[in-house]
PyMOL Python script that loads the backbone (N, CA, C, O; Angstrom):
from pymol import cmd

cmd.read_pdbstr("""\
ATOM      1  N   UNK A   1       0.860  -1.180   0.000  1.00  0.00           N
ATOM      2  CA  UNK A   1       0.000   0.000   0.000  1.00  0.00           C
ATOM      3  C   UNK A   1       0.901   1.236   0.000  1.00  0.00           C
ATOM      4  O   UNK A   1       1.843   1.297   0.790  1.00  0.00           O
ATOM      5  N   UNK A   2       0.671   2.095  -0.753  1.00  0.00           N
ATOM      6  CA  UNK A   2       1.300   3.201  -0.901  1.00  0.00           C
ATOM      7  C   UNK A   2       0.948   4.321  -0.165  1.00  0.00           C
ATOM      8  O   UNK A   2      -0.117   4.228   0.444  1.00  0.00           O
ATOM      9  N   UNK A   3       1.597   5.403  -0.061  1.00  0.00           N
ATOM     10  CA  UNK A   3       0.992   6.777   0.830  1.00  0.00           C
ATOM     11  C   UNK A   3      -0.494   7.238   0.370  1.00  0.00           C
ATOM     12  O   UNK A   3      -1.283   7.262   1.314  1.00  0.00           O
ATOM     13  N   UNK A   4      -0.909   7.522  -0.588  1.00  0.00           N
ATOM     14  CA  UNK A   4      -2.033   7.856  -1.379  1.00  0.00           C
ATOM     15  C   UNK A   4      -2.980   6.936  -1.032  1.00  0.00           C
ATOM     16  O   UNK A   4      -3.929   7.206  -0.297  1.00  0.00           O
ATOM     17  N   UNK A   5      -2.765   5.787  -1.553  1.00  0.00           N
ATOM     18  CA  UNK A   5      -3.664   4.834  -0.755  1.00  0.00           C
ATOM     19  C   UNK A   5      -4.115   4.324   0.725  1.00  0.00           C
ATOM     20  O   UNK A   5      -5.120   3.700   1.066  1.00  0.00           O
ATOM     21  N   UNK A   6      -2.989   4.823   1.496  1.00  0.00           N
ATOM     22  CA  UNK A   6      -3.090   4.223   2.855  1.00  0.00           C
ATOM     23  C   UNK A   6      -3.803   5.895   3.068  1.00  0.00           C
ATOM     24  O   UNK A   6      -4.989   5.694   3.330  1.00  0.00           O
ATOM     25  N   UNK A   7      -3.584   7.130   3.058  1.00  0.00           N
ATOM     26  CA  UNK A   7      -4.074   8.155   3.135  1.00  0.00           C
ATOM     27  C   UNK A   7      -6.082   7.954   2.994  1.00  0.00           C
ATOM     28  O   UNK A   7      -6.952   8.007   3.863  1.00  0.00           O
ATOM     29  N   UNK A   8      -6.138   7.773   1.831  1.00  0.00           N
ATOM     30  CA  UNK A   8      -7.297   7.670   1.484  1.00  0.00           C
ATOM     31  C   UNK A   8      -7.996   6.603   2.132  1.00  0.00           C
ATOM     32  O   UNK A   8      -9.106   6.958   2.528  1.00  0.00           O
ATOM     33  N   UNK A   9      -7.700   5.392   2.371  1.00  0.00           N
ATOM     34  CA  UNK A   9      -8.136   4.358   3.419  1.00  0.00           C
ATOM     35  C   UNK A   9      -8.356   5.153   4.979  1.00  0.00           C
ATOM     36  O   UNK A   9      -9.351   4.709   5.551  1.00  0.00           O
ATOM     37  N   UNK A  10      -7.887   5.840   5.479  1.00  0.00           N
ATOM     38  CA  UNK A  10      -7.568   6.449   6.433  1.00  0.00           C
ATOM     39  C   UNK A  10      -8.830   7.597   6.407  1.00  0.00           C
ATOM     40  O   UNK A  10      -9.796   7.421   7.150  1.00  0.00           O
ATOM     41  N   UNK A  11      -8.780   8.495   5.725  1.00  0.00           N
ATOM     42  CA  UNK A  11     -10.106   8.973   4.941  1.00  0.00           C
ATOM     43  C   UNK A  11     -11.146   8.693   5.257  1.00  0.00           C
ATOM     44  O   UNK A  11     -11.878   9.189   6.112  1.00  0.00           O
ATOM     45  N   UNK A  12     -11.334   7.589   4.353  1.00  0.00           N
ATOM     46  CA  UNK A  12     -12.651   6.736   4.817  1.00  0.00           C
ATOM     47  C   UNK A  12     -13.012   6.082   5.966  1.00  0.00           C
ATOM     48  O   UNK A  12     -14.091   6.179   6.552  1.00  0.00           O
ATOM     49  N   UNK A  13     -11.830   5.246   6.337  1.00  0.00           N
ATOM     50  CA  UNK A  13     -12.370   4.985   7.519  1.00  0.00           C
ATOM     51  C   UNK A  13     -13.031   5.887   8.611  1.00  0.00           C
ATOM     52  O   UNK A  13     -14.065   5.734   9.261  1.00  0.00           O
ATOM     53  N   UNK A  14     -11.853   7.128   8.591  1.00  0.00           N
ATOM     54  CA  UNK A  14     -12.415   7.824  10.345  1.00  0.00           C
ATOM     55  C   UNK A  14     -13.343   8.724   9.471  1.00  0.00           C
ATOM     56  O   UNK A  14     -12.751   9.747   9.816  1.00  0.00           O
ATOM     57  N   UNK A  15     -14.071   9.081   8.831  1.00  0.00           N
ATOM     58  CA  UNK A  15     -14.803  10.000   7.869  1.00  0.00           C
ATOM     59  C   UNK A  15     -14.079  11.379   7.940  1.00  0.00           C
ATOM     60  O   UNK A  15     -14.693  12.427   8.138  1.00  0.00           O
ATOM     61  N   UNK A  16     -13.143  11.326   7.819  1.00  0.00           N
ATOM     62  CA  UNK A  16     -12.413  12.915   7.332  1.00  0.00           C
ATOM     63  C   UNK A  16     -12.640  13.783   6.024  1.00  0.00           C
ATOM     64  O   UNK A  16     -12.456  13.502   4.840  1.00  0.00           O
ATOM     65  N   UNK A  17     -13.125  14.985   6.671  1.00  0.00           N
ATOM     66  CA  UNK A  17     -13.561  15.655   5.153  1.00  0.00           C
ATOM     67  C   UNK A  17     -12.018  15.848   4.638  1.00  0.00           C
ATOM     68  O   UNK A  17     -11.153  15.722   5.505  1.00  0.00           O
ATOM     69  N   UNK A  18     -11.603  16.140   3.314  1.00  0.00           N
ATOM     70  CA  UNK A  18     -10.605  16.617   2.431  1.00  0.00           C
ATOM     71  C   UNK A  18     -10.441  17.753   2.995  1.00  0.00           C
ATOM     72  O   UNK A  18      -9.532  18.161   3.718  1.00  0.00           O
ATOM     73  N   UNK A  19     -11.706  18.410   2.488  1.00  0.00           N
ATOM     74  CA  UNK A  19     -11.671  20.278   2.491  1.00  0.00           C
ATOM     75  C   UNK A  19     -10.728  20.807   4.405  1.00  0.00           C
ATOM     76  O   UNK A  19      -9.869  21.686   4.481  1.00  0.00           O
ATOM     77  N   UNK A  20     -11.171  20.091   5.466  1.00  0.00           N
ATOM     78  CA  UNK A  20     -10.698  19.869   6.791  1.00  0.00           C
ATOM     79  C   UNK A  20      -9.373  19.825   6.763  1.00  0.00           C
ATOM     80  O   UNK A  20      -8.599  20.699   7.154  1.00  0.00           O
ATOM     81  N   UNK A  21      -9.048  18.492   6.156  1.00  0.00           N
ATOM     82  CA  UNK A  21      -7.619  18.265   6.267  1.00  0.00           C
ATOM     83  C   UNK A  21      -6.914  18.981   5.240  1.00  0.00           C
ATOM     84  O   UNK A  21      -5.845  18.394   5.074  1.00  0.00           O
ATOM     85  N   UNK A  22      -6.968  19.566   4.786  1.00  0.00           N
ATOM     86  CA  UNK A  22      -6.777  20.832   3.482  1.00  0.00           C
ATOM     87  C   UNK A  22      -6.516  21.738   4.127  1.00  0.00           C
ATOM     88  O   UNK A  22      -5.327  21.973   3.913  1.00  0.00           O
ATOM     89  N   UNK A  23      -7.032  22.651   5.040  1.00  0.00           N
ATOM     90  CA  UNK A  23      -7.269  23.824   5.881  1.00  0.00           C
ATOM     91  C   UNK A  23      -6.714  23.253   6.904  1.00  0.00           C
ATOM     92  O   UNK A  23      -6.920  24.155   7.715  1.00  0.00           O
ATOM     93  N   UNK A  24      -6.293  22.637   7.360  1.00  0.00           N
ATOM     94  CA  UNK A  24      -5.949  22.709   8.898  1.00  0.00           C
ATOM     95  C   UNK A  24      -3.990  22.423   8.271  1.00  0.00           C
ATOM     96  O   UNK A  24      -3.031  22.447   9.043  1.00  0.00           O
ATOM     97  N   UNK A  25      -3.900  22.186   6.776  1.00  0.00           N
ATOM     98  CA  UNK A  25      -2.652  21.931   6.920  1.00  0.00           C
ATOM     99  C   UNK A  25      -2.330  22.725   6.246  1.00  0.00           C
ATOM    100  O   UNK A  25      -1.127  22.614   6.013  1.00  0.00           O
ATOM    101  N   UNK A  26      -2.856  23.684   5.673  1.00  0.00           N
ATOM    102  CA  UNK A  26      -2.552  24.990   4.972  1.00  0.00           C
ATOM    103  C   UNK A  26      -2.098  24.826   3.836  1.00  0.00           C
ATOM    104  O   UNK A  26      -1.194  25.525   3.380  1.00  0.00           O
ATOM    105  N   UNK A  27      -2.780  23.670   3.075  1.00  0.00           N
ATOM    106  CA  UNK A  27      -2.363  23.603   1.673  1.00  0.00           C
ATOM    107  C   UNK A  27      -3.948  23.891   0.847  1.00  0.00           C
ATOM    108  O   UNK A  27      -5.050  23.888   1.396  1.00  0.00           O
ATOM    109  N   UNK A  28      -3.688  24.098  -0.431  1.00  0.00           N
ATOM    110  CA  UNK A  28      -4.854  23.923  -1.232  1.00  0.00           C
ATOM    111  C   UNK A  28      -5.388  22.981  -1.604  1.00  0.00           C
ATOM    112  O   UNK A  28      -4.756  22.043  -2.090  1.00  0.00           O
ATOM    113  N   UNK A  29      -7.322  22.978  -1.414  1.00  0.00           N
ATOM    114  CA  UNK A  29      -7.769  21.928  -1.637  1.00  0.00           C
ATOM    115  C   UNK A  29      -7.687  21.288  -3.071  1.00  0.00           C
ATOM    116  O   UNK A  29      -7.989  20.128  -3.351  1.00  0.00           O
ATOM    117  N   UNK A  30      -7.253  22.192  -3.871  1.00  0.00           N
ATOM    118  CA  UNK A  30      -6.803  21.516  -4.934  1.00  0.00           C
ATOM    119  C   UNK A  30      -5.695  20.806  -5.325  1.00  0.00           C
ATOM    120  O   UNK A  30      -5.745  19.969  -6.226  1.00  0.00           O
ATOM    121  N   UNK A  31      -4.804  21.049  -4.780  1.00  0.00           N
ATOM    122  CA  UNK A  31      -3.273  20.634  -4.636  1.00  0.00           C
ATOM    123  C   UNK A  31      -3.584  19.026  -3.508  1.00  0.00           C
ATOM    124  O   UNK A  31      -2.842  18.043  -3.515  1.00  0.00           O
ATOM    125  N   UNK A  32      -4.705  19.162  -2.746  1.00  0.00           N
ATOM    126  CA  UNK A  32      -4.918  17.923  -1.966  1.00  0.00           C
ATOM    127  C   UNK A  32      -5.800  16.876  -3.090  1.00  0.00           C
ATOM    128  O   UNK A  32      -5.650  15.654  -3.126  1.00  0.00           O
ATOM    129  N   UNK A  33      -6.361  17.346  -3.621  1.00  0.00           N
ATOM    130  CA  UNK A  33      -7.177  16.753  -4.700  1.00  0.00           C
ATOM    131  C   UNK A  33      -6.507  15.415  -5.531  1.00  0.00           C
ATOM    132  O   UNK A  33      -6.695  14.209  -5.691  1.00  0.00           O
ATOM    133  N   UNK A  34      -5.355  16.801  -6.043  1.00  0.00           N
ATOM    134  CA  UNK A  34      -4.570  16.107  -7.338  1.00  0.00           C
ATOM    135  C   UNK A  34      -3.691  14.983  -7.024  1.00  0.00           C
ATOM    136  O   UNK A  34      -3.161  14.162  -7.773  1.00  0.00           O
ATOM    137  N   UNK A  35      -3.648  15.121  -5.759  1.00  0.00           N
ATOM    138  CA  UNK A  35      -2.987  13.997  -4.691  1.00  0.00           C
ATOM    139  C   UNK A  35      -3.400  12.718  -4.399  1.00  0.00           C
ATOM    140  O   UNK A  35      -2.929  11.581  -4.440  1.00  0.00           O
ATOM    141  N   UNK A  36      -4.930  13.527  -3.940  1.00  0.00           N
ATOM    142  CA  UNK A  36      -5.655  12.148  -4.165  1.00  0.00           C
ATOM    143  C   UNK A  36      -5.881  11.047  -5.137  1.00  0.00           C
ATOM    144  O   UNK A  36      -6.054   9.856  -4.881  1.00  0.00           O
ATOM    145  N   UNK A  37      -5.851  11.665  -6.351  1.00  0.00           N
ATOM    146  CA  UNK A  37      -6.607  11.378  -7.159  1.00  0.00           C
ATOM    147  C   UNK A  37      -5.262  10.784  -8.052  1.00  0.00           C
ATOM    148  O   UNK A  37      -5.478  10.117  -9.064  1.00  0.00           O
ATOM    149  N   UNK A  38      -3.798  11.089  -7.581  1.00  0.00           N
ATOM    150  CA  UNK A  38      -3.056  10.582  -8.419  1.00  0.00           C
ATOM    151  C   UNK A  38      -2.175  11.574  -9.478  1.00  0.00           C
ATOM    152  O   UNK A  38      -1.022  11.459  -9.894  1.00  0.00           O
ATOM    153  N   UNK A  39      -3.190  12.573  -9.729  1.00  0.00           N
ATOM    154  CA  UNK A  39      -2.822  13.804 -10.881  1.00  0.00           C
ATOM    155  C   UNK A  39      -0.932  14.302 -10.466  1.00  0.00           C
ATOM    156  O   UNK A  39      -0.024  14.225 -11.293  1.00  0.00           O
ATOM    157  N   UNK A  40      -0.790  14.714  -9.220  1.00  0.00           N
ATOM    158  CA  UNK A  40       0.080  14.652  -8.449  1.00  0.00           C
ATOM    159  C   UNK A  40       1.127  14.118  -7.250  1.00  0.00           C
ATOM    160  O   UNK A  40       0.714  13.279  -6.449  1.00  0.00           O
ATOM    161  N   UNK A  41       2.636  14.689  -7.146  1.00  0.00           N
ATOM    162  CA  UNK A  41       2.627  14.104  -6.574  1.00  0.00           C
ATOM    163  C   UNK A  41       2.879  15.484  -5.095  1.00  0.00           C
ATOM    164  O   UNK A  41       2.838  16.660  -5.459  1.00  0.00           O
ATOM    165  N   UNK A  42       3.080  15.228  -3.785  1.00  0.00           N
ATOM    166  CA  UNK A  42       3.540  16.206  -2.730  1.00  0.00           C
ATOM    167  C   UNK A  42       4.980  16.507  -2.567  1.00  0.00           C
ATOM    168  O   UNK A  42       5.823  15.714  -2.987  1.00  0.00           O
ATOM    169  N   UNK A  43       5.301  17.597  -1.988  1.00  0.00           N
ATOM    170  CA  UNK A  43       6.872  16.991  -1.481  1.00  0.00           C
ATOM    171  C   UNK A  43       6.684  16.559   0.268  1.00  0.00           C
ATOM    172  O   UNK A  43       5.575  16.575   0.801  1.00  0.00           O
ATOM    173  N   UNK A  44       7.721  16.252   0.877  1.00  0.00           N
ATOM    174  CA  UNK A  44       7.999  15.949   1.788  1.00  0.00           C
ATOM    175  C   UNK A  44       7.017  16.734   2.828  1.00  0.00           C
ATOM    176  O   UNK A  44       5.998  16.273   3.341  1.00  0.00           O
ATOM    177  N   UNK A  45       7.613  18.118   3.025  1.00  0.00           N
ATOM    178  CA  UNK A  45       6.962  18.943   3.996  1.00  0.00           C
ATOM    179  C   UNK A  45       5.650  18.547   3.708  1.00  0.00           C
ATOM    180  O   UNK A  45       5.255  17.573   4.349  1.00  0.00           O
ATOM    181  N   UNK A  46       4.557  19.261   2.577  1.00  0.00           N
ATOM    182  CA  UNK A  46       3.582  19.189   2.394  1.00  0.00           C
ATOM    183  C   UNK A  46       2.728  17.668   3.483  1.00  0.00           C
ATOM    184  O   UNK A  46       1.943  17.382   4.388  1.00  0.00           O
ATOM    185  N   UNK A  47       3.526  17.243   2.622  1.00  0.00           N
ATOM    186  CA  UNK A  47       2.916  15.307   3.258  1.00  0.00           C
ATOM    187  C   UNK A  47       3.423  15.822   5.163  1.00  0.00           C
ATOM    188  O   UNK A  47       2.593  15.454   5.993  1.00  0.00           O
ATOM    189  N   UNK A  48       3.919  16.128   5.388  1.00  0.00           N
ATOM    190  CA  UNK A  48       4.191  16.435   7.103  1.00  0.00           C
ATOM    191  C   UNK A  48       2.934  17.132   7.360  1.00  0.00           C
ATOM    192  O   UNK A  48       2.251  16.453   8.127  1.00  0.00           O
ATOM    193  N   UNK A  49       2.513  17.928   7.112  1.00  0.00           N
ATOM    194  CA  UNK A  49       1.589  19.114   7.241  1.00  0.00           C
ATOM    195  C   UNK A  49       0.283  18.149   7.685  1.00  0.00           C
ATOM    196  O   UNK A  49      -0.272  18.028   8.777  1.00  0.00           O
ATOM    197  N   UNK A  50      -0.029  17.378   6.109  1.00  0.00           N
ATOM    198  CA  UNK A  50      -0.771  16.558   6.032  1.00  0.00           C
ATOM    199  C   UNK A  50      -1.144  15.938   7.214  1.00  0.00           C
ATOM    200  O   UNK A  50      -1.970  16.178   8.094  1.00  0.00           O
ATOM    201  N   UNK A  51      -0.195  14.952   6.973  1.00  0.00           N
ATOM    202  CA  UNK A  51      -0.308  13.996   8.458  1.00  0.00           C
ATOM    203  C   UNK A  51      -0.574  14.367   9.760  1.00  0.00           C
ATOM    204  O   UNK A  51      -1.059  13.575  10.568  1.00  0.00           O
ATOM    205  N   UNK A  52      -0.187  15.948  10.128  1.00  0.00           N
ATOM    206  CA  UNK A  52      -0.137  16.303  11.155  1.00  0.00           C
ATOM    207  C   UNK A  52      -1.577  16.738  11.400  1.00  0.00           C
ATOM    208  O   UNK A  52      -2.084  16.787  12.521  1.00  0.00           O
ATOM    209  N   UNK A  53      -2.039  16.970  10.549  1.00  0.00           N
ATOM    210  CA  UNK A  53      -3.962  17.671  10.626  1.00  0.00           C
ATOM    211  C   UNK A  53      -4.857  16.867  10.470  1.00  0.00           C
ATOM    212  O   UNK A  53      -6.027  17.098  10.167  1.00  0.00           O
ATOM    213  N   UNK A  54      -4.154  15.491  10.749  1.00  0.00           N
ATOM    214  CA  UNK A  54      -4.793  14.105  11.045  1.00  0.00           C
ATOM    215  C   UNK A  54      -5.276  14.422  12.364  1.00  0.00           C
ATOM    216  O   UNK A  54      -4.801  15.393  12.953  1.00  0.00           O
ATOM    217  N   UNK A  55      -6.060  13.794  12.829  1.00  0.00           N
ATOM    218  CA  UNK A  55      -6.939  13.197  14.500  1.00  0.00           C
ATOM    219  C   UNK A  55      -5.681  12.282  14.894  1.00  0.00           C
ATOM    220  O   UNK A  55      -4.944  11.885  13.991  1.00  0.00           O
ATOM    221  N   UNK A  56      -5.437  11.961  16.161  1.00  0.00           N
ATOM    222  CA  UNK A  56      -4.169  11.381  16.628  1.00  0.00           C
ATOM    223  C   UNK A  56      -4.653   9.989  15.936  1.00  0.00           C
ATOM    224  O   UNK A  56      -3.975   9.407  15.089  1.00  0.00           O
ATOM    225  N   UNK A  57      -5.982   9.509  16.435  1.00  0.00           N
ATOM    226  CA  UNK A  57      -6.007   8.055  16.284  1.00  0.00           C
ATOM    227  C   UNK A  57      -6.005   7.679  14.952  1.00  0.00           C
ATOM    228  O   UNK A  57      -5.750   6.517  14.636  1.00  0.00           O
ATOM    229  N   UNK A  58      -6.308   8.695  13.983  1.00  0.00           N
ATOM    230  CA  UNK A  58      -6.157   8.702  12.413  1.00  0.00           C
ATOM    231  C   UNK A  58      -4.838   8.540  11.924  1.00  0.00           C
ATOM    232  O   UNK A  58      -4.760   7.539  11.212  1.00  0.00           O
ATOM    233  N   UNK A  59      -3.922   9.074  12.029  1.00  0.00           N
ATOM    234  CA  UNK A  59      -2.682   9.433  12.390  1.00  0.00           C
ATOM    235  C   UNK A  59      -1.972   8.106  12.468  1.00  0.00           C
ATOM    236  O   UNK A  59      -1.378   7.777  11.441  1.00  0.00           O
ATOM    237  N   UNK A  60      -1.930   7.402  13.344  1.00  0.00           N
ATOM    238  CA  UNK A  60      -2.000   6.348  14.068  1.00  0.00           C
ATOM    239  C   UNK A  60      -2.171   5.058  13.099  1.00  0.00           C
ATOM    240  O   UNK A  60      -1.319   4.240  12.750  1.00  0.00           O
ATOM    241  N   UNK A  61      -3.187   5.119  12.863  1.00  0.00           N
ATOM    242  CA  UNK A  61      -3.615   3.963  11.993  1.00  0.00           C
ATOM    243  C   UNK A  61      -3.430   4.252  10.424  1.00  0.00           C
ATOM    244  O   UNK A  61      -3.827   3.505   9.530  1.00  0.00           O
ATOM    245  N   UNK A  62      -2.681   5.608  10.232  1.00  0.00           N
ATOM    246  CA  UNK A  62      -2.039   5.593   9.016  1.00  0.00           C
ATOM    247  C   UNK A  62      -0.969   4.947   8.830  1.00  0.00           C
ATOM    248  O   UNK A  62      -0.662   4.143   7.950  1.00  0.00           O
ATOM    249  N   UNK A  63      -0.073   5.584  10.245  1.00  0.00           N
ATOM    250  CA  UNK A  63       1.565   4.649  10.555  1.00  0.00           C
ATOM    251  C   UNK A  63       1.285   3.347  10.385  1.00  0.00           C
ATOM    252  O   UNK A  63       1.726   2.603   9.509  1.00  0.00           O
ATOM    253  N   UNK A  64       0.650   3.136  11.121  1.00  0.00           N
ATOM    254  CA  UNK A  64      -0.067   1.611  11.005  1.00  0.00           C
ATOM    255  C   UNK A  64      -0.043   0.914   9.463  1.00  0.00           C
ATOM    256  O   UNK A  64       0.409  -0.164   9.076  1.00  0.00           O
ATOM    257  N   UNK A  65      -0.505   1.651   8.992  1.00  0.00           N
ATOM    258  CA  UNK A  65      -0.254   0.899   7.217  1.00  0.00           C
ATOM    259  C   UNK A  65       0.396   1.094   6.677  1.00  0.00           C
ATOM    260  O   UNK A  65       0.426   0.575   5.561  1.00  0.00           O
ATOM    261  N   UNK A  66       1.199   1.824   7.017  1.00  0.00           N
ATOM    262  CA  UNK A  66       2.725   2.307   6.240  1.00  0.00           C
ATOM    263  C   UNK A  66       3.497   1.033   6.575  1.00  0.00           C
ATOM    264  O   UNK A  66       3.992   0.127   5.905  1.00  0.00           O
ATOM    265  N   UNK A  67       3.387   1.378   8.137  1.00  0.00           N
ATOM    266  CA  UNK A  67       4.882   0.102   8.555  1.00  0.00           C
ATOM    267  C   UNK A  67       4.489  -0.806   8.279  1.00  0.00           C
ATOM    268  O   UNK A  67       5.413  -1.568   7.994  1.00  0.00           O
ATOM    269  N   UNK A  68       2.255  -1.876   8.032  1.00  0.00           N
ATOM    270  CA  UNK A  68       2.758  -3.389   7.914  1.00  0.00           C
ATOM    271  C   UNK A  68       2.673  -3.266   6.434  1.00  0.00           C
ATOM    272  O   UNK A  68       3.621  -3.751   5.816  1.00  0.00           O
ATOM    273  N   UNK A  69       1.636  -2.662   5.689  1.00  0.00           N
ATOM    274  CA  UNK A  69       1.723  -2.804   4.294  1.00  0.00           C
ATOM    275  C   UNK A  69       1.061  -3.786   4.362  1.00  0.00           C
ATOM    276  O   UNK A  69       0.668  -4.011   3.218  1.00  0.00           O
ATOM    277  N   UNK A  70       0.701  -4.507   5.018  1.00  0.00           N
ATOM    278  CA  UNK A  70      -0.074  -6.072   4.630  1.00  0.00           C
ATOM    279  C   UNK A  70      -1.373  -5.886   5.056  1.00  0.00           C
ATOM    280  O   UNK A  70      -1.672  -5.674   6.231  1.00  0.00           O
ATOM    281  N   UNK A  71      -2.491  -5.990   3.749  1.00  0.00           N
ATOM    282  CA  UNK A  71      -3.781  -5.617   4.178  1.00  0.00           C
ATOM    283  C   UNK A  71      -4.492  -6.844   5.259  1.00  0.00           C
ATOM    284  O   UNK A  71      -5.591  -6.585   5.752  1.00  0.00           O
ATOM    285  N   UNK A  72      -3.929  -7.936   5.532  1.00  0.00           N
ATOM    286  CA  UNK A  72      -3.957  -8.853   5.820  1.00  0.00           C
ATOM    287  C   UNK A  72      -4.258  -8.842   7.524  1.00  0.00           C
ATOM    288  O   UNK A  72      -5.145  -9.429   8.144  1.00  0.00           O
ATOM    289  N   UNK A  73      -3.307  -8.060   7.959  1.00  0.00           N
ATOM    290  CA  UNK A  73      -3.130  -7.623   9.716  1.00  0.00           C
ATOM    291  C   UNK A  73      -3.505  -5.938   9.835  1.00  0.00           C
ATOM    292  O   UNK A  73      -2.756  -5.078  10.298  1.00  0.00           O
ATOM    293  N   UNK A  74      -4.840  -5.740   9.296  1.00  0.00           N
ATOM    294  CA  UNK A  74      -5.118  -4.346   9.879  1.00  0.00           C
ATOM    295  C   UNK A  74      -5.792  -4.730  11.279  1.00  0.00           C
ATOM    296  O   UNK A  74      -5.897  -5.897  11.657  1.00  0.00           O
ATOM    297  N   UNK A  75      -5.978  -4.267  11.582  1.00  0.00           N
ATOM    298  CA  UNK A  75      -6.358  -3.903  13.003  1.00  0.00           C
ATOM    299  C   UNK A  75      -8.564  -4.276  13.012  1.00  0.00           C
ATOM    300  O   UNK A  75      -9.219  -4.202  11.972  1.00  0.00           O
ATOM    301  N   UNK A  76      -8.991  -4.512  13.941  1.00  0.00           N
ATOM    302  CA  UNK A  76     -10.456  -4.606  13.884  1.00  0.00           C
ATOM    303  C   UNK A  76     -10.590  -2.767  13.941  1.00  0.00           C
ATOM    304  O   UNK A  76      -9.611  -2.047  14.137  1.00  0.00           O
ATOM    305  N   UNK A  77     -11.937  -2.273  13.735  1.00  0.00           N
ATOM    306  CA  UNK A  77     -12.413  -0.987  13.855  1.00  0.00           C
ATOM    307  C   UNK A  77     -12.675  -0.342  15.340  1.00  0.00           C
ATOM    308  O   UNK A  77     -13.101   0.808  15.446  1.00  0.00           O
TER     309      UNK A  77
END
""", "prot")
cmd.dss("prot")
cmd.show_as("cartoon", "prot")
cmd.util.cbc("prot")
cmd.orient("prot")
């Protein structure tokens, strides 16, 4: 699972609006868009920003799919 994808899983799960996590990390919701969607890619900082205007437990269970990568051992809800 990649950043984009584990992002967007993350998304959905805790119901995070875009436009939210857009504004709270001081990027444009369009620039978050193109991200989503693949059009683009972030740099480093940006993706910090990001992550950080996560909910802790969101946050959390992003690391979470970064480090196993295996859709196999996510966690129950």
């Amino acid at each position: 699972m990649n950043h984009r994808e584990a992002l967007t899983e993350v998304i959905e799960k805790f119901a995070i609006k875009s436009s939210e996590i857009a504004q709270k990390a001081d990027i444009d919701e369009a620039q978050f868009s193109r991200f989503k969607s693949g059009k683009a890619g972030l740099n480093l900082l940006t993706w910090e920003h990001i992550v950080s205007a996560l909910p802790q437990k969101a946050r959390a269970y992003l690391y979470f799919l970064l480090a196993t990568n295996n859709d196999e051992s996510k966690p129950a809800a």
